[in-house]
C-alpha positions as CSV (number, residue, x, y, z in Angstrom):
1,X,76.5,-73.2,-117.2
2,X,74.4,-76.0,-115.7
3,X,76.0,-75.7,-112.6
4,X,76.1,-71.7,-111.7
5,X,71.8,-72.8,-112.9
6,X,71.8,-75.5,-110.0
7,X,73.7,-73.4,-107.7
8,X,71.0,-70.5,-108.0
9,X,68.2,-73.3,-107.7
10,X,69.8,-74.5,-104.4
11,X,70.2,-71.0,-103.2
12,X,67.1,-69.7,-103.9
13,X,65.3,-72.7,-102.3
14,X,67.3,-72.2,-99.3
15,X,65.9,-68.7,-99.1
16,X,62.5,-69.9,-99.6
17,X,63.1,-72.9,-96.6
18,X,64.3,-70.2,-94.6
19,X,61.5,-67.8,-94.9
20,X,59.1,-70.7,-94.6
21,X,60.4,-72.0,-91.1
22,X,58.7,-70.9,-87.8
23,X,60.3,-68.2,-85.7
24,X,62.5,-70.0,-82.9
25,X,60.5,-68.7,-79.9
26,X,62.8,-67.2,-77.2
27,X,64.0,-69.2,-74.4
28,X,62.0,-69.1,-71.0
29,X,63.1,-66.8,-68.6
30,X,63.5,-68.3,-65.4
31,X,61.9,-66.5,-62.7
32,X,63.5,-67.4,-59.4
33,X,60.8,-69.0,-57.8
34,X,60.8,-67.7,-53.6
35,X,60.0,-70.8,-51.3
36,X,58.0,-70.0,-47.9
37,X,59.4,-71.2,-45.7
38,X,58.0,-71.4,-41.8
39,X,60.1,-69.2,-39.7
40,X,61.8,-71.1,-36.9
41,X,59.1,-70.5,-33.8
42,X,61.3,-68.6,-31.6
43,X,60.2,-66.9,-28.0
44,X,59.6,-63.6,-28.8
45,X,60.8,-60.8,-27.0
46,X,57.0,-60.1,-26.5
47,X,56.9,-63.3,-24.7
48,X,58.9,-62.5,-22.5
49,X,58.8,-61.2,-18.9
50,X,58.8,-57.6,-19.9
51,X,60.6,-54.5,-17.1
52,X,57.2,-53.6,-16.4
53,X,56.4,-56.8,-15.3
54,X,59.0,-56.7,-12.4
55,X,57.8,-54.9,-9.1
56,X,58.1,-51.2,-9.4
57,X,59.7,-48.8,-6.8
58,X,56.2,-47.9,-6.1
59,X,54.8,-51.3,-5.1
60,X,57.4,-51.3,-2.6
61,X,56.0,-50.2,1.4
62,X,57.2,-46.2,0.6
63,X,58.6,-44.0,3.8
64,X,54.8,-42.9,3.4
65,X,53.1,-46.0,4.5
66,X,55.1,-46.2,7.3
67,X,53.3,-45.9,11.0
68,X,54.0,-42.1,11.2
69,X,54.4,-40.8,15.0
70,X,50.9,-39.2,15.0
71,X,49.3,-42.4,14.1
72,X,51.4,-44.4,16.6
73,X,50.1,-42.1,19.2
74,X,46.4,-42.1,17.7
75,X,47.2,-45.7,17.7
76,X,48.0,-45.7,21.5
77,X,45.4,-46.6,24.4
78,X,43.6,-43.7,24.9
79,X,42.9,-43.1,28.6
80,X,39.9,-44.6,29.8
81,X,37.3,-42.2,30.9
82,X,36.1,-42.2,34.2
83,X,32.1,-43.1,34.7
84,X,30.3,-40.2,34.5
85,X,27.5,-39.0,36.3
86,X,24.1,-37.2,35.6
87,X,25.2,-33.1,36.5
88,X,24.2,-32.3,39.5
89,X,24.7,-35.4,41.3
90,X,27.3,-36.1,43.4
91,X,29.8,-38.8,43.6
92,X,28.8,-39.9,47.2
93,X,29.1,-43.3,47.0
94,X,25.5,-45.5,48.5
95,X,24.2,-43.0,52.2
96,X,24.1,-45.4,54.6
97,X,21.2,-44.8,57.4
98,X,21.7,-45.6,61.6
99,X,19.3,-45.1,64.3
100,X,21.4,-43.1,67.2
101,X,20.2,-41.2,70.4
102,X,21.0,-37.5,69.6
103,X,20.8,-35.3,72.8
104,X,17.7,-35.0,74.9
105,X,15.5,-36.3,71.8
106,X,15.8,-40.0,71.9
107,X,16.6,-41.9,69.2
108,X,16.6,-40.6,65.3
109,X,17.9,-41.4,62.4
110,X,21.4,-40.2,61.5
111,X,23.8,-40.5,58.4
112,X,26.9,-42.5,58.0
113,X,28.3,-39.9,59.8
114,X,26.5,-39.5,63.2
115,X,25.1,-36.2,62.0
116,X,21.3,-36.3,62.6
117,X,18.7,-36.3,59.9
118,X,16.0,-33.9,59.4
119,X,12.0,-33.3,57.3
120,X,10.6,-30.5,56.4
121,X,7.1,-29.9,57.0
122,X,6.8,-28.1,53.7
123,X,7.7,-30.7,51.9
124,X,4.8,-32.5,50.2
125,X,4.6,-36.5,49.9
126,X,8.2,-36.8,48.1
127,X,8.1,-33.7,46.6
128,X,10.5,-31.7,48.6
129,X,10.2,-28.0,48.8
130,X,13.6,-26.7,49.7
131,X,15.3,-25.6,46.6
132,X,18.1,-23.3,45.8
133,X,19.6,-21.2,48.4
134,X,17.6,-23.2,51.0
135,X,20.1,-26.4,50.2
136,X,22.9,-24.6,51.0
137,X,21.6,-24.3,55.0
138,X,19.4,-27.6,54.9
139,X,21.6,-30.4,52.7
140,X,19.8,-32.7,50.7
141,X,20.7,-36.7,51.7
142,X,22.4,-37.4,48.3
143,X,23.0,-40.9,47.1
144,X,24.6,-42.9,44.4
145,X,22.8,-46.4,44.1
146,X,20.2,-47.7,46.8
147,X,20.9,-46.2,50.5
148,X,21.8,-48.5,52.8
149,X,19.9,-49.3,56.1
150,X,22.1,-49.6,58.9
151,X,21.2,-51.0,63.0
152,X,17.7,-49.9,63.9
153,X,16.9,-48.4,60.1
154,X,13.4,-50.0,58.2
155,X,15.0,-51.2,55.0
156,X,11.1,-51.2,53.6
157,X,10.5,-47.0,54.7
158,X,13.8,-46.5,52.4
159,X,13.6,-44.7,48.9
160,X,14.7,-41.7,46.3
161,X,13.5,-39.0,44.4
162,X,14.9,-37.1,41.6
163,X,15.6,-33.5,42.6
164,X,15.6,-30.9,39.8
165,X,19.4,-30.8,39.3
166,X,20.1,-34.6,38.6
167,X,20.3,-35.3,42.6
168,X,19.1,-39.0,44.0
169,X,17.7,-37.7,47.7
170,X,17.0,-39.9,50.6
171,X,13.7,-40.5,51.7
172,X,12.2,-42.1,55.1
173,X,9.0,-43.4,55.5
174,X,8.0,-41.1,52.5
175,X,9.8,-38.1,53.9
176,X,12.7,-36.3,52.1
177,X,15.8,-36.4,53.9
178,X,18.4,-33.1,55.1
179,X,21.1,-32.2,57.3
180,X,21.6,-29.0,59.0
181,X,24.8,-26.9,58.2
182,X,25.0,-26.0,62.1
183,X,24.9,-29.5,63.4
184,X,28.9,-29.8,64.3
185,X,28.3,-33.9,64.7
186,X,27.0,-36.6,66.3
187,X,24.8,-35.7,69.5
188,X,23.6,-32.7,68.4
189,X,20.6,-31.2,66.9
190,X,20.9,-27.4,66.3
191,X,18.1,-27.3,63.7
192,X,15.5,-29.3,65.8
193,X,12.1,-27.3,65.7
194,X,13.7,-24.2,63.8
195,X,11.3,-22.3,62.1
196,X,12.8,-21.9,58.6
197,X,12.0,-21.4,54.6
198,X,8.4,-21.3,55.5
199,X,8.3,-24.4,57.4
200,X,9.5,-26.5,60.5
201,X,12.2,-28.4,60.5
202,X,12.3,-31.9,62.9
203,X,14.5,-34.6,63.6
204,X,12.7,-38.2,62.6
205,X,12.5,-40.9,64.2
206,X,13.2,-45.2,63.4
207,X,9.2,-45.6,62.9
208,X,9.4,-42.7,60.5
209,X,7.4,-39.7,62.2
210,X,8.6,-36.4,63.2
211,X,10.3,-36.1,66.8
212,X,8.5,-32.6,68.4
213,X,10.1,-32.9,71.9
């Protein structure tokens, strides 16, 4: 009897111990815990020397940039151009001036070519009065550049004028200068004292004055 009493006592105090401990907490859970670790420094691809980089097709010299045939031959020396002159004026070189005896009128002045020289009494000063269809009978002395004076010629009594069309005209003493279409060369004088375009027309001589005989 006692010991079925003792029994319960133990029992029940076992009860009473068990409902009197603390709960037993739960274990921890163990996260995994990640660790950072520095990626290896690697070069990139980025780094890298990338296609584009390279020279292109395009940055190559293209058929285009080549010297085409029409700039090689815009490229070539064009032809120089000759020295041109004021219109009107002819290419005659300097008119060189002599003193020569022409016929039975002594000595006058001729051109470089023996042909005897002639004024006009219309003329006025340096201002010469034969103009258009009269210079095709009575030829201006044209000249490119100073006329020369030959043997017997007064270097000082030589000058220009200007005509209208651009020529540079001999003048003596003063006196514009002419030779006569009719006068076939030296020695002869087919337009001394001729009566012409309103005026006279007379050889000249090395002082510069008009020859009457």
């Amino acid at each position: 009897m006692k010991s079925g009493i003792l029994l319960g006592a133990m029992c029940g105090l076992a009860l009473i111990l068990a409902a009197c401990a603390p709960a037993a907490t739960p274990a921890p859970t163990l996260v995994p815990t990640t660790v950072v670790t520095e990626p290896p420094v690697t070069e990139s691809p980025v780094a890298t020397e990338s296609p584009v980089a390279t020279e292109s097709p395009a940055a190559t010299e293209s058929p285009a940039a080549t010297e085409s045939p029409a700039a090689t031959e815009a490229a070539t020396e064009a032809p120089a151009t000759s020295e041109t002159t004021t219109a009107g004026v002819p290419v005659t070189g300097e008119a060189t001036l002599n003193v020569a005896n022409v016929g039975t009128h002594g000595q006058a002045l001729v051109n470089g070519e023996g042909k005897p020289l002639y004024i006009f009494s219309k003329d006025t000063g340096s201002t010469s009065a034969c103009t258009g269809d009269c210079t095709t009978e009575w030829m201006p002395l044209a000249t490119q550049g100073s006329p020369v004076a030959g043997t017997g010629v007064d270097a000082s009594k030589l000058g220009t004028i200007t005509r209208d069309d651009g020529t540079m005209q001999v003048t003596y003493n003063g006196h514009p200068l002419y030779t006569f279409a009719n006068d076939t060369g030296s020695g002869t004088a087919a337009g001394q004292g001729m009566q012409d375009n309103g005026g006279t027309w007379t050889l000249i001589s090395p002082n510069g004055d008009a020859i009457e005989q």
